[in-house]
C-alpha positions as CSV (number, residue, x, y, z in Angstrom):
1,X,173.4,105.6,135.2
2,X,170.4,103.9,137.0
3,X,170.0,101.4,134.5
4,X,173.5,100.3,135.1
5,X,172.9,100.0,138.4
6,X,170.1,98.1,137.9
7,X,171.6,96.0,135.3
8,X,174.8,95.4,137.8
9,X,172.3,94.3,140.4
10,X,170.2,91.7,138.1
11,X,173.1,90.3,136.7
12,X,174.5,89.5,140.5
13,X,170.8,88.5,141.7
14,X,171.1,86.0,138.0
15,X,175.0,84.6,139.7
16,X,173.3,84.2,142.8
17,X,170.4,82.4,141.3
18,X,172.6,80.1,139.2
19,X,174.9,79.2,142.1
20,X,172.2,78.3,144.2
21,X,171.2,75.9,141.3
22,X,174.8,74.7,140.7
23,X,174.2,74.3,145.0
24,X,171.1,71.7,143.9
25,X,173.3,69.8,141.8
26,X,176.8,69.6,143.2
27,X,175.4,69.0,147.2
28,X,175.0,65.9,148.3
29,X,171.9,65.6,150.2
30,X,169.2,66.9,150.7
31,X,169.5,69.4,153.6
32,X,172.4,70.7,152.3
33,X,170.9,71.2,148.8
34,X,167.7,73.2,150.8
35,X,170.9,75.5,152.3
36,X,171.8,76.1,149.5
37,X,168.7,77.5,147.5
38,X,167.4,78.5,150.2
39,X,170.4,81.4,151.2
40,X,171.5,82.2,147.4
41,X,168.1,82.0,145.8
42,X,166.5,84.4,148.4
43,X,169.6,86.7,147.8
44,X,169.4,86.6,144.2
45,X,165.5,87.0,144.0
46,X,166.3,90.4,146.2
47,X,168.8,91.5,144.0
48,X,166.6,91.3,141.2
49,X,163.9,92.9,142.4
50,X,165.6,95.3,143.4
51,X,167.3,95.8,140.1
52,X,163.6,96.3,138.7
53,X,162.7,98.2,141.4
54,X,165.2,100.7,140.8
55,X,164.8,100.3,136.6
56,X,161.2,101.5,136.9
57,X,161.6,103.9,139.6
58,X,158.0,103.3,140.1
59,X,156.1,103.5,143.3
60,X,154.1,101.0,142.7
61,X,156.6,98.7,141.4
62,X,159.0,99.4,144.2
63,X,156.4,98.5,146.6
64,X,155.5,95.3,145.0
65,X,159.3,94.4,144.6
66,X,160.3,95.4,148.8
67,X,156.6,93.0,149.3
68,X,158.5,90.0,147.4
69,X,161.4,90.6,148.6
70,X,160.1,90.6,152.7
71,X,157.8,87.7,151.4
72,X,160.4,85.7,150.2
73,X,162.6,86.4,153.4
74,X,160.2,85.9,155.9
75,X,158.9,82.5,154.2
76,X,161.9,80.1,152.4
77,X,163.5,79.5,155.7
78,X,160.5,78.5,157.7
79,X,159.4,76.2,154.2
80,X,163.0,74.7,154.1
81,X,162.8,73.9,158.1
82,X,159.5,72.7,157.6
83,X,160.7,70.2,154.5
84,X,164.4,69.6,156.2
85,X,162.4,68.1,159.3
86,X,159.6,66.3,157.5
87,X,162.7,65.0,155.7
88,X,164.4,64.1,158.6
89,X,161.5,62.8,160.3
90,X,160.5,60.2,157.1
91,X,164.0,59.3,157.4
92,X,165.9,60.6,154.1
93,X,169.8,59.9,155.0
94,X,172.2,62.4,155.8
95,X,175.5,62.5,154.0
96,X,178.0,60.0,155.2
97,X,180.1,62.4,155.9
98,X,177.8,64.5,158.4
99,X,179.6,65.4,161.4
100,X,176.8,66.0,164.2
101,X,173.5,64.9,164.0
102,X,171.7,67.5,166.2
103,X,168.3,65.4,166.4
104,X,169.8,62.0,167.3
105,X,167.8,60.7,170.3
106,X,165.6,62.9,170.2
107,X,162.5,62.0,168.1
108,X,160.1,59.8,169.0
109,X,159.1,57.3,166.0
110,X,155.6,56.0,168.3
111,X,154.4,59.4,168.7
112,X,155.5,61.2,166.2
113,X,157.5,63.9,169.3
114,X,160.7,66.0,169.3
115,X,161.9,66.3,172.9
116,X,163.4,69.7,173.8
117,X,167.2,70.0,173.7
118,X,166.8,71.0,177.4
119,X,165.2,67.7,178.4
120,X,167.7,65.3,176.4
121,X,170.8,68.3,178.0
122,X,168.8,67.4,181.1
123,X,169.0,63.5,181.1
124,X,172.0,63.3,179.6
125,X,173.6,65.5,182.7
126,X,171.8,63.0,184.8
127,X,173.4,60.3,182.7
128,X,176.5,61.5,183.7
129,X,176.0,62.2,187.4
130,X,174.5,58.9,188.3
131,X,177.4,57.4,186.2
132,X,179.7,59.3,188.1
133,X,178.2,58.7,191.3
134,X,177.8,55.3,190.9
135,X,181.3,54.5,189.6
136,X,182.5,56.5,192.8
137,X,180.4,54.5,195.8
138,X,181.6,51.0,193.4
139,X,185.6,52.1,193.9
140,X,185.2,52.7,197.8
């Protein structure tokens, strides 16, 4: 019975593996291609693991596999953060399609900066209200 199991689990760790590469070549740039492997190959590298894990009913298997697995959690989505920024930063386009660009205006080429969302939230509020105040005392 356990080797079914564990057989049911690699062989849905190997779909998730192979969707994550269909993900590489059927996504159209890059940051959606790092979604990609980076959600479905970290799910099917679990499942895996823990297929063997359970296969080998090994303590020191298991411990190695639940190490991977936490490794592998805890580490693809800060690398694919780390890469989709460089990326964005070195100025790799974003599909054509792309509906909101969550960086816009708020990377500075000369020194290299991201302002905080708070501070461009900030200065765009106060945008708005000088706008606003301005277009009111211009009308009276």
């Amino acid at each position: 019975m356990i080797e079914i199991v564990s057989a049911l689990l690699m062989l849905l760790g190997a779909g998730f593996m192979f969707v994550a590469a269909l993900g590489v070549l059927r996504m159209p740039d890059l940051l959606t291609r790092m979604h990609a492997t980076t959600k479905a190959g970290v799910l099917g590298a679990g499942l895996m693991l823990l297929g063997v894990a359970l296969y080998f009913w090994d303590i020191g298997v298991t411990a190695r596999a639940v190490a991977i697995v936490v490794f592998t959690m805890l580490t693809a989505p800060v690398a694919a953060h780390a890469i989709g920024r460089a990326a964005y930063i070195m100025g790799v386009p974003l599909w054509r399609h792309t509906v909101k660009d969550a960086l816009q205006g708020q990377y500075d080429s000369a020194t290299h900066t991201l302002a905080a969302a708070e501070t461009v939230a900030g200065d765009e509020q106060e945008t708005r209200e000088s706008t606003h105040d301005g277009a009111g005392k211009a009308g009276r």
